[in-house]
Structures are given as C-alpha cells and as structure tokens.
C-alpha positions as CSV (number, residue, x, y, z in Angstrom):
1,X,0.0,0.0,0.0
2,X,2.7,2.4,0.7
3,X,4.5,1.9,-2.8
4,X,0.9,2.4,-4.3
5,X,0.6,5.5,-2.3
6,X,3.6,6.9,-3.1
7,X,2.7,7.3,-6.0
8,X,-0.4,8.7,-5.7
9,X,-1.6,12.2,-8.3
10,X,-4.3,14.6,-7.6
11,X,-7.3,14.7,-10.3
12,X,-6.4,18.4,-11.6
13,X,-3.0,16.9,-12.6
14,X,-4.8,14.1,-14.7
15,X,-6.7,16.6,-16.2
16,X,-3.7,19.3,-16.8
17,X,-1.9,16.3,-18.3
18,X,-4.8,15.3,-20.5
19,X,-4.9,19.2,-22.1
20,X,-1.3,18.7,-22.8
21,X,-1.7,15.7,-24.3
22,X,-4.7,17.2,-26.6
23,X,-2.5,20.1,-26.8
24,X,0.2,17.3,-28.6
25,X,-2.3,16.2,-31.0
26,X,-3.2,19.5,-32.2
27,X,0.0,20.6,-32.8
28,X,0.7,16.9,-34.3
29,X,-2.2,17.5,-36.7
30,X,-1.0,21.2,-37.7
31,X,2.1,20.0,-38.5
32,X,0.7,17.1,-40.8
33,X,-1.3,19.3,-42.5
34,X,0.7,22.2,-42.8
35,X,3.7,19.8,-44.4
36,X,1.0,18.1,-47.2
37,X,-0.3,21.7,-47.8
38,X,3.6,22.6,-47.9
39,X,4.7,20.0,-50.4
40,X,1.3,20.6,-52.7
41,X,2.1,24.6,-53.0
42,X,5.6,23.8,-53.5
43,X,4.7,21.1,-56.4
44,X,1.8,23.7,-57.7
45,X,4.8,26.5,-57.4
46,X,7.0,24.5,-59.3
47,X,4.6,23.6,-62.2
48,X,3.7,27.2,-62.7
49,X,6.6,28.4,-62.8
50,X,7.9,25.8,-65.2
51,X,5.1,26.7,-67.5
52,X,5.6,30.6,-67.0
53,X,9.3,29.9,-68.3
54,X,8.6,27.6,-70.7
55,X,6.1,29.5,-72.0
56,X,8.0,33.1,-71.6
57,X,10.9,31.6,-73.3
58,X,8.7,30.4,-76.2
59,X,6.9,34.1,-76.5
60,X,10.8,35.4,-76.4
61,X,11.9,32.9,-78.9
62,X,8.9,33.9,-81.2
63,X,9.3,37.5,-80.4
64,X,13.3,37.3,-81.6
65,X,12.7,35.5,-84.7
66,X,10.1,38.1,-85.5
67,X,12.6,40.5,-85.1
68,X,15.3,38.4,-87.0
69,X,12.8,37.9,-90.3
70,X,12.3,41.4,-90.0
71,X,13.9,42.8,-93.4
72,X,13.3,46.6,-93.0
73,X,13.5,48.9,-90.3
74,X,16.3,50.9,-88.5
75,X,18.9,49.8,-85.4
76,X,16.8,52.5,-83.2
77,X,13.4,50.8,-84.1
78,X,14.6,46.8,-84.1
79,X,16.2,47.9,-80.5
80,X,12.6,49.3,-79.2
81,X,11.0,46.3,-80.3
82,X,13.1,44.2,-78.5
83,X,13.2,46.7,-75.4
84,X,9.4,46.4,-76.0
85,X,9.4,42.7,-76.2
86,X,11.9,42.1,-73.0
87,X,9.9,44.3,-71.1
88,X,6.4,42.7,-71.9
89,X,8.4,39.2,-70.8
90,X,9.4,40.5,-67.3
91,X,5.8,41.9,-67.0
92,X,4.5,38.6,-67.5
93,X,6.8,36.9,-65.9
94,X,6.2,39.2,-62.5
95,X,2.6,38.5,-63.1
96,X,2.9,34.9,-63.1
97,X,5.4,35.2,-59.8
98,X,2.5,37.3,-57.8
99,X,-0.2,35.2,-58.8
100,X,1.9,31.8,-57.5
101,X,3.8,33.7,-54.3
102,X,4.5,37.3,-53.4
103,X,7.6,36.4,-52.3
104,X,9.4,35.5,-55.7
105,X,8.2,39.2,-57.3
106,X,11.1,40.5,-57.0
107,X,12.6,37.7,-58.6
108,X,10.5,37.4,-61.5
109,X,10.9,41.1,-62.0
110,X,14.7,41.1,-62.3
111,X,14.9,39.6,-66.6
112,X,13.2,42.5,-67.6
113,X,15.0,45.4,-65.5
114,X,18.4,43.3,-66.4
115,X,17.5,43.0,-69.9
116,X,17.4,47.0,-70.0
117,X,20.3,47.4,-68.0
118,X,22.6,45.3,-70.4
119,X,20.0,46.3,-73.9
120,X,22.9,48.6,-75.2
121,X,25.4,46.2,-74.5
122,X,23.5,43.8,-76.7
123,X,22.4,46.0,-79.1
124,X,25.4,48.0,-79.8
125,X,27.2,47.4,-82.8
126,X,30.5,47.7,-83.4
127,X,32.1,51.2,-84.5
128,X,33.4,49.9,-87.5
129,X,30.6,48.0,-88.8
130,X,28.2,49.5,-91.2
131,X,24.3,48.3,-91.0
132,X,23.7,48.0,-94.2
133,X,22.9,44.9,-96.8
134,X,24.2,41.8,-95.7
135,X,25.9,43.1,-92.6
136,X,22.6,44.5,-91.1
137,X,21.6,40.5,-91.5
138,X,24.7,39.6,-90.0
139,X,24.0,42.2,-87.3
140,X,20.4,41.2,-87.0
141,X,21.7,37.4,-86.5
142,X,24.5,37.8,-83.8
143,X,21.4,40.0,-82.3
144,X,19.1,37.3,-82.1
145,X,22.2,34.4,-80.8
146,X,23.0,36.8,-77.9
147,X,19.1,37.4,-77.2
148,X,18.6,33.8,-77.2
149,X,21.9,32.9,-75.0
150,X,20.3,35.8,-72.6
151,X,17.1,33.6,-72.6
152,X,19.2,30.8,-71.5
153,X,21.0,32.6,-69.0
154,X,18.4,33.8,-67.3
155,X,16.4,30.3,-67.6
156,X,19.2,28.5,-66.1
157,X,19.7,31.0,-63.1
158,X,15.9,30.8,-62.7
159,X,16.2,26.8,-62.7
160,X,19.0,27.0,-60.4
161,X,17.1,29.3,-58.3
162,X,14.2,27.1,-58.2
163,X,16.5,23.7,-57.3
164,X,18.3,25.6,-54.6
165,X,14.7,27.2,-53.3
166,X,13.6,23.3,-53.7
167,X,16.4,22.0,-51.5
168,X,16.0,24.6,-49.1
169,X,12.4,23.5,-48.5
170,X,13.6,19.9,-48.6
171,X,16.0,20.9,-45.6
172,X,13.3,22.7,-43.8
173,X,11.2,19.7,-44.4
174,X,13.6,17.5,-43.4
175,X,14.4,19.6,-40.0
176,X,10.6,19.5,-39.5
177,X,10.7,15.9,-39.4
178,X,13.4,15.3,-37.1
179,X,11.7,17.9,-34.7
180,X,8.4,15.4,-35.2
181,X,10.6,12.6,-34.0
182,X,11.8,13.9,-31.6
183,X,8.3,15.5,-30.7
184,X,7.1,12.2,-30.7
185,X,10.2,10.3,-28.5
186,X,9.4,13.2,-25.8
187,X,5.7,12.3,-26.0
188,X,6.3,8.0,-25.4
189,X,8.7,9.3,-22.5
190,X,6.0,11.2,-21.2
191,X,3.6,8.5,-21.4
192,X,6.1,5.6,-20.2
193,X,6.5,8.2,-17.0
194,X,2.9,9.0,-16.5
195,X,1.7,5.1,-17.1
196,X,2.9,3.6,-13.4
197,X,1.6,6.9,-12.1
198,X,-1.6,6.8,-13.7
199,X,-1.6,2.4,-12.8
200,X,-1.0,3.5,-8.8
201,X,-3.5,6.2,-9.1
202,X,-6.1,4.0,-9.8
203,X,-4.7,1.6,-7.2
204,X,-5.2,4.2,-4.3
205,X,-8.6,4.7,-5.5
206,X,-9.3,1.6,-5.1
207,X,-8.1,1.1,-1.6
208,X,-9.6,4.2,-0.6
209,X,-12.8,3.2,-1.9
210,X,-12.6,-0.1,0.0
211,X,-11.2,2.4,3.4
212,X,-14.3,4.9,2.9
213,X,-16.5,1.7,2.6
214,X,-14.7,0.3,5.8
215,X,-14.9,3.6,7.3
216,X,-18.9,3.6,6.5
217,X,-19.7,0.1,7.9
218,X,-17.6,1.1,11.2
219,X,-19.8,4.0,11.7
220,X,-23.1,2.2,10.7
221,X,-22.3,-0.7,13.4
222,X,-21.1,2.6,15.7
223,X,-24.4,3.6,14.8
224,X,-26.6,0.8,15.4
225,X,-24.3,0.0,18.6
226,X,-25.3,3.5,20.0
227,X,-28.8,3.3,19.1
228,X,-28.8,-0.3,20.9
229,X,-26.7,1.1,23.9
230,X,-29.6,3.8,24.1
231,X,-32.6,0.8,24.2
232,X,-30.1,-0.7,26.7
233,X,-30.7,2.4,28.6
234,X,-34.0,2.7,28.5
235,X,-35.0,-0.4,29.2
236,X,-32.1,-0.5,32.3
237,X,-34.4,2.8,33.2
238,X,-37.5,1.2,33.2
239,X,-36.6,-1.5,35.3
240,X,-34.7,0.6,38.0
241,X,-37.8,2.8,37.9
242,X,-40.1,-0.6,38.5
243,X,-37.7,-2.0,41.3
244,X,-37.4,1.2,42.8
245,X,-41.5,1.7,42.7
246,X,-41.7,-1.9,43.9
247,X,-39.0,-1.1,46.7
248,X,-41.4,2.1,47.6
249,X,-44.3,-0.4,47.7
250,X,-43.0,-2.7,49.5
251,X,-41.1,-0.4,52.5
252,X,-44.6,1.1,52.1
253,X,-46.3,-1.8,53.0
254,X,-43.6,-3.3,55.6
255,X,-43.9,0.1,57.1
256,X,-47.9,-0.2,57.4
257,X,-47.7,-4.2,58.7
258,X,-45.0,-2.7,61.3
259,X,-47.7,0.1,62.3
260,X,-50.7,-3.2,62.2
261,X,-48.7,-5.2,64.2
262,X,-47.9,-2.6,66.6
263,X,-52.0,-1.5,66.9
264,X,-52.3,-5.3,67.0
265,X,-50.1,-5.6,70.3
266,X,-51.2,-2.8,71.6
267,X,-54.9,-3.6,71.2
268,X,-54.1,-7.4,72.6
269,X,-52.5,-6.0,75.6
270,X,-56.0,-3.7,75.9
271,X,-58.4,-6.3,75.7
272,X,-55.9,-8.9,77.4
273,X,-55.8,-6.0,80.4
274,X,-59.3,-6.2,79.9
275,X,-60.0,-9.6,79.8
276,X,-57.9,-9.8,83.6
277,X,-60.1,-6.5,84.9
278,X,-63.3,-8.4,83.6
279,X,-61.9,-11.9,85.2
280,X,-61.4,-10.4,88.1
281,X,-64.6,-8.2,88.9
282,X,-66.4,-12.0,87.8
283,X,-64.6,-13.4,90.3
284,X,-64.8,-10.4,93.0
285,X,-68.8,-10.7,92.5
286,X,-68.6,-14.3,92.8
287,X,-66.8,-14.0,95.7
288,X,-69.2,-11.7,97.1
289,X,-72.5,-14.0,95.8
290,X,-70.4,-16.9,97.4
291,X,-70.5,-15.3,100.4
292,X,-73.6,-13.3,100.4
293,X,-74.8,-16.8,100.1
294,X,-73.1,-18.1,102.6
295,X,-73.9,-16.0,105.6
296,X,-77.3,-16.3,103.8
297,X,-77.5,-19.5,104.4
298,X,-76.1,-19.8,107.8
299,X,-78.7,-16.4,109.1
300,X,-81.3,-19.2,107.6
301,X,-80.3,-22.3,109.3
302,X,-80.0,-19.6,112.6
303,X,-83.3,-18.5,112.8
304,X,-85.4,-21.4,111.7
305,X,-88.9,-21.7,110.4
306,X,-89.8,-18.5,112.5
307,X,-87.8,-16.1,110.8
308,X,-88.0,-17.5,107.1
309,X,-90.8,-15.1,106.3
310,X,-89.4,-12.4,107.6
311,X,-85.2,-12.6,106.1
312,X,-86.6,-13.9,102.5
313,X,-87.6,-10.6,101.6
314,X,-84.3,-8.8,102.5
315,X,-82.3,-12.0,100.1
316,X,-84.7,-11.1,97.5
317,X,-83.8,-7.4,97.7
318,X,-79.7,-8.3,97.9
319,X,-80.4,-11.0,94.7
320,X,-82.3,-7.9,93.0
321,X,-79.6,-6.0,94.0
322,X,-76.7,-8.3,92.9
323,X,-78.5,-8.6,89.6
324,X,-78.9,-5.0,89.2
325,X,-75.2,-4.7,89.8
326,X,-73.8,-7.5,87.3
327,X,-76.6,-5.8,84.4
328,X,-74.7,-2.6,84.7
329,X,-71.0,-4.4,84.8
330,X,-72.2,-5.9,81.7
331,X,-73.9,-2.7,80.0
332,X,-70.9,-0.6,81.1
333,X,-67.9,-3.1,79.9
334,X,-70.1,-5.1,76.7
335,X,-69.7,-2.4,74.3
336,X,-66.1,-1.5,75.1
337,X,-65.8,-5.7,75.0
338,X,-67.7,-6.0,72.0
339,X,-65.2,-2.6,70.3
340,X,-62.3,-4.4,71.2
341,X,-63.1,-7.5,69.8
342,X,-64.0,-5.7,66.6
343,X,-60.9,-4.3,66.9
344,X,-59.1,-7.1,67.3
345,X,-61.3,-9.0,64.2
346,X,-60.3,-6.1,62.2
347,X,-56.5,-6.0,62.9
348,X,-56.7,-9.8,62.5
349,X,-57.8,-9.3,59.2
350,X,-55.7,-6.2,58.5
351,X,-52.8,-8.7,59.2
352,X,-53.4,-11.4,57.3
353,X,-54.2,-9.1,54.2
354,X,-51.0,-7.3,54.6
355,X,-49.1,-10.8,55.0
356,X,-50.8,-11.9,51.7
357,X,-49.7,-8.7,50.1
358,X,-46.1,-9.3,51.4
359,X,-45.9,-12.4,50.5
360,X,-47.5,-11.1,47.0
361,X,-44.6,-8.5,46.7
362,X,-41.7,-11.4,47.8
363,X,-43.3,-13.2,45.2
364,X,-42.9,-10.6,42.8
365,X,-39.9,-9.2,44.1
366,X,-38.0,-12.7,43.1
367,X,-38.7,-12.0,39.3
368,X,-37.5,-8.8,39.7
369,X,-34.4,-9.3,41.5
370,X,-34.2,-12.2,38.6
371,X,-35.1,-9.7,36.1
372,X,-32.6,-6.7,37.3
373,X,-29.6,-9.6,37.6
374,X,-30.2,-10.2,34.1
375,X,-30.2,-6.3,33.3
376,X,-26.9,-5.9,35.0
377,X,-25.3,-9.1,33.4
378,X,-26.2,-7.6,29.9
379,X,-25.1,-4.1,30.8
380,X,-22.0,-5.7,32.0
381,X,-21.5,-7.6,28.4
382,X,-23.2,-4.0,27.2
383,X,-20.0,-2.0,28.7
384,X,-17.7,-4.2,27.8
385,X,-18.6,-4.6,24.2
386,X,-19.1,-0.6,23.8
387,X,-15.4,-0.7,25.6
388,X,-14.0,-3.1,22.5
389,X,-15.8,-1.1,20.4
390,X,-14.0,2.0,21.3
391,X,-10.7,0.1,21.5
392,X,-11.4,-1.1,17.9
393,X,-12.3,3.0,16.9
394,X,-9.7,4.0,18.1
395,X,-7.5,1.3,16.3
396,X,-9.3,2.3,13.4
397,X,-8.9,5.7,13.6
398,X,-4.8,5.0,14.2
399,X,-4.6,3.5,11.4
400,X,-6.6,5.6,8.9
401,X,-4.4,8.7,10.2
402,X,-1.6,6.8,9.7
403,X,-3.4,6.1,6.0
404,X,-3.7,9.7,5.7
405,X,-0.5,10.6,6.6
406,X,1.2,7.7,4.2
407,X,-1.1,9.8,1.6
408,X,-0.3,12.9,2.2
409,X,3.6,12.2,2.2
410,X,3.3,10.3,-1.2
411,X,1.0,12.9,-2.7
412,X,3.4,15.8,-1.9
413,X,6.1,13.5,-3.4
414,X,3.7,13.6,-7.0
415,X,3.3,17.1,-6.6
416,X,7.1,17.6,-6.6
417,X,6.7,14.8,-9.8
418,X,3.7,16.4,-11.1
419,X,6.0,20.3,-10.8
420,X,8.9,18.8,-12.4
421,X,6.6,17.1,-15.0
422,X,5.3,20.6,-15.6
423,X,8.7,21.8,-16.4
424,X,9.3,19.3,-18.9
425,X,5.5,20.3,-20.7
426,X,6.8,24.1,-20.4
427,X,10.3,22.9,-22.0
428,X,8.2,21.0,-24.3
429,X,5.7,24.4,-24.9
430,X,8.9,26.3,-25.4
431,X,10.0,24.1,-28.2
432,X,6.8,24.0,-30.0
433,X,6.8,28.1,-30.1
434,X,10.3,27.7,-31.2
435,X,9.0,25.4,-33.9
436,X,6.8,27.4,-34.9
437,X,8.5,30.5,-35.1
438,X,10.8,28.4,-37.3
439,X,8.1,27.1,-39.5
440,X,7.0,31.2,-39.8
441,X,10.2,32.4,-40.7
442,X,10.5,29.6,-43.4
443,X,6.9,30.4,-44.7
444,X,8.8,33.9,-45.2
445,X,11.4,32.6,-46.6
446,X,13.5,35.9,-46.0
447,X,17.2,33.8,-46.4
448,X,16.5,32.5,-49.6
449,X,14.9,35.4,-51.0
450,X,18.5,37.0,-49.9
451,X,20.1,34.3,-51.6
452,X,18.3,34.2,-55.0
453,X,19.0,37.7,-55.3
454,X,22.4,37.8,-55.4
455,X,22.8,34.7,-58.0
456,X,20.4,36.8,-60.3
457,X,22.4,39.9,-60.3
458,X,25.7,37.6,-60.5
459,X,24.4,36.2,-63.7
C-alpha cells in the first residue's frame, strides 16, 4: 500500500496532463497538415513556374525571330521592339510570380530590368561596322544568338534558383521531421513516466474506496451500537424505575404491617388487660355472691322456720340488688368488649391481608431481582462490548491517520513529480513556439529570397 501510495496524483493533474496531451495532438495535426499543404504549393509552385518559363521563353523565342525575319526597319526601331518585347516578358513573368507567391516578385521582375540594363550592350554594334545589306543581317543574326543565350542565361539562373529554393524547403522539411521525431520520442517518454503513475492512481482509489466503505460500515455498526446502547438504557431505566417503585411499595407496605402489628399488640395488651379486669370483677362478685350466700345460708339455718318469712324478703332485695349490679357491669364493659373485639377481628384481618400482600410483593420481588440480575449481566456484556468497540475506533482511527499521513507524504512527493513534470510540458511548450517561429520564418522565406538575389544579379 505504501509503494501504491507513493505514488499517488491529484485529479487536476490528470486533467492538466490530458490538455497537454490534446494540446500534442493538435500541434501533431498542424504539423501534418501544414507539411501536405507545404509539399502541394511547393509542387503547384514548381509547375507554374515551369510553365511561366517555358512559356516566356517560347513568346521570347517567337518575339526574336520576328525581329530576325524582319527585313526593314532601323537599329533605333529593331532595338525598341526588342526593349518592347523584354519588357512585356518581365511583366508577364512578375505577373505569373505574384499570382503563385508574393515572395518570388522581385525575382521574377529582375529579366526585364536586367535586360534593360545590359540592352545597349546587346544592341550596340561595333564602331566599324556598317548596317547595311548583308551586314545588317549579319547584325540582325548575332542580335538574335546573344538574345537567345540571354534567354538561356536567365532560364538556367531561374532553374537553379528554383533547385536551390527546392532543396531549401527539402532541408526545412527535413528539420521538420526530425523535430516530429523527436516531438514524438518526448511524447512516449511522457507517457512511459505518467503510465505507473496513472496504474497507482487507480490503485489508491481503489483502496480508498474499499477504506471509505470500511470507514462507512464502522460507523453504521457505531451507529446501530449507540442506538442499541440507548434501548439498553432505557429499558435498564425502566426496570430501575419498576424495582425502585416496587421497593417504595414494599417499605410502604412493611412500614404499614410494622404500624398493624404494633396497633395489634397494643390492642391485645387492651383487651388482654381487659380480659384480667373483667376476670377479676367476675370473680370479685362471685366471691361476694359466694359469700352473700353463705352467711345467707347460715342467718337461715340460725333462725329457723320463725324467721324465714321475715329474712326472704331482705335476700330477695340483695339477689335484685346483685342482679342490678352485674346488668350494669355488663352494659358498662359489653360495648367497650364487644369494640375491642372488633378491633381485634379487624387487625386480625388487616394482618393477614397485609401478609398476603407481602408475600405477593416477595413473590414478585423474586422475578424482579431475577429480572434486574439479568439487566446488570447484559449491561456488564453491554459496557464491555461498547469498551472493545471503542478500542477497535480508536485502532481504526490510528490507522486511517496513519493512512492519511502515508497519503499525504506520497501525494506531496507527486506534486514535486507532477511540478517537475510541468517543467518538462513548459520545455516542451517552449519548443513547440520555437517550432513554430521556425516554421514562420521559413513560410517567409527571408534567407533565400537574400540568396536568389544575389545569384540573379551575378548572372
């Protein structure tokens, strides 16, 4: 991974190399078609200018013999018509020059303006000759050779000019070529350098695709872990807030059977206290009856038959009276017997209820405790997962900084590849503007127009 990365290129680059590379193919294509539009005009050039020669030289030829088979006539008048004739052939000639290339005007201009220039040479004849009879024919003859030679002269420089303007464009052509090939050569080197590049580019996109999809499932399980974690809670919330209700309950309720059996033994020590005070005004008024009736009985067994009328009415009164006494012991303590055994039938009750709801709430206390064991055991397994969970995020996170880092470092080293690369397109930018100033100055064609010039004025 860290050789891929190393050799890792931003997507700008790609795309600055691509415009290079289209800016290759243009100049590739400019340079193909300028060299086929080059070689037609040069062959079109070439055929005119034949034909303007070959036909110049025939109107020149005609135009001579014309002269020659001329019988009458003066020097003066046979040396305008030729003056006439020369210069109608360098007007042609120019005419033909400017309608193929501007640059050969001057060229085509020079027979004429050379023909005048040397006309009296040509034309003189010599001191002691007289121009008349034969040796005007004589005259009109050498004339005509020396026109003709002129023709030839000024063909052959022409042609000459023509092969040397030929091989100068062949050189140029050639010159173009070699800059093509080695055009070209710096083109494969660039590709050969940019194709590993390009091969671990699409590497590191790969592993980072497969690291962001890593990075996504990590925080969907982080995710899903949280949202768990938070259920976790809430149910861990609900059943602390039902044991802690239950708790409530339940101290409630302990709290009320403490308070019932409290009442309870305070109402059985009542009615027990009760129960003793009753027992023992029974047995004080038995006691009393016992011995009312005793001391009735021996007052009876005293006095005989004589008094029995008399002491039966005074036992009646003490039975009526004994009678009256135990009614109102039993209407004043009934009621307050009869409350507190109501009392006591009602805490009875109240305790056997409240020990039926106590055993209710152990019974349901058990599940519970059952219940919140099994609560802490999973937010035990809960804490401890969320804790490898975090050990894992952080590993994660370790070792996608360290990813990022190894990127960083190997995409400033293709930067520093990617500048010097740039330097080489410039170099390569510099020699295509150099090539094409070339190509200008030999569309100009300023050396060999300096070149044919001379040779024409030599000859």
């Amino acid at each position: 991974m860290d050789n891929g990365a190393a050799q890792l290129t931003p997507s700008g680059a790609l795309q600055e190399v691509g415009v290079q590379f289209e800016e290759v193919d243009f100049f590739e294509d400019c340079m193909e078609e300028f060299r086929v539009q080059f070689e037609e005009c040069m062959d079109r050039l070439g055929a005119q200018f034949k034909g303007c020669l070959d036909e110049t030289g025939d109107e020149f030829e005609d135009c001579v013999e014309d002269v020659v088979t001329q019988s009458t006539g003066s020097v003066s008048e046979l040396a305008v018509q030729i003056e006439e004739c020369m210069a109608e052939l360098g007007i042609q000639l120019q005419g033909s020059a400017e309608g193929s290339r501007p640059q050969f005007g001057s060229l085509m201009g020079l027979p004429g303006t050379q023909a005048r220039g040397s006309m009296e040479g040509i034309l003189a004849p010599p001191q002691s000759m007289e121009l008349t009879g034969p040796h005007l024919e004589a005259y009109i003859e050498d004339v005509g050779s020396r026109l003709k030679g002129c023709v030839e002269t000024v063909r052959q420089h022409c042609q000459e000019g023509v092969r040397e303007l030929g091989a100068q464009f062949a050189g140029c052509i050639e010159e173009v070529t070699r800059l093509e090939q080695r055009r070209d050569q710096l083109v494969q080197e660039l590709l050969q350098l940019e194709a590993p590049m390009a091969q671990a580019v699409e590497v590191l996109r790969a592993e980072l695709g497969e690291l962001r999809k890593c990075l996504t499932q990590v925080e969907l399980e982080r995710q899903s872990l949280q949202e768990e974690r938070l259920l976790v809670k809430r149910q861990l919330f609900a059943a602390a807030r039902d044991c802690t209700q239950s708790r409530v309950a339940l101290a409630t309720q302990q709290h009320e059977v403490e308070q019932f059996s409290i009442l309870q033994g305070e109402l059985e020590g009542q009615a027990q206290l009760l129960t003793e005070e009753v027992a023992q005004l029974r047995e004080a008024q038995q006691n009393r009856l016992n011995a009312l009736r005793s001391r009735l009985d021996s007052l009876g067994t005293a006095r005989g038959q004589e008094d029995h009328p008399q002491t039966r009415q005074p036992s009646w009164d003490l039975r009526n009276y004994l009678q009256d006494g135990i009614k109102a012991l039993e209407e004043q303590y009934e009621p307050r017997l009869q409350a507190l055994e109501r009392r006591r039938q009602a805490a009875t009750d109240a305790l056997v209820e409240t020990r039926a709801q106590a055993l209710d709430l152990r019974a349901r206390l058990g599940p519970l405790r059952e219940e919140a064991q099994k609560l802490a055991l999973q937010r035990a397994c809960l804490e401890e997962r969320i804790t490898l969970m975090q050990r894992e995020r952080e590993h994660s996170v370790t070792q996608y900084r360290d990813t990022v880092d190894t990127l960083e470092e190997s995409t400033r080293k293709l930067k520093t590849e990617l500048q010097i690369q740039r330097k080489k397109n410039e170099e390569i930018q510099t020699l295509r503007e150099s090539l094409t100033k070339e190509l200008d100055l030999y569309r100009g064609c300023p050396e060999l127009h300096g070149k044919l010039i001379p040779a024409t004025e030599g000859t």
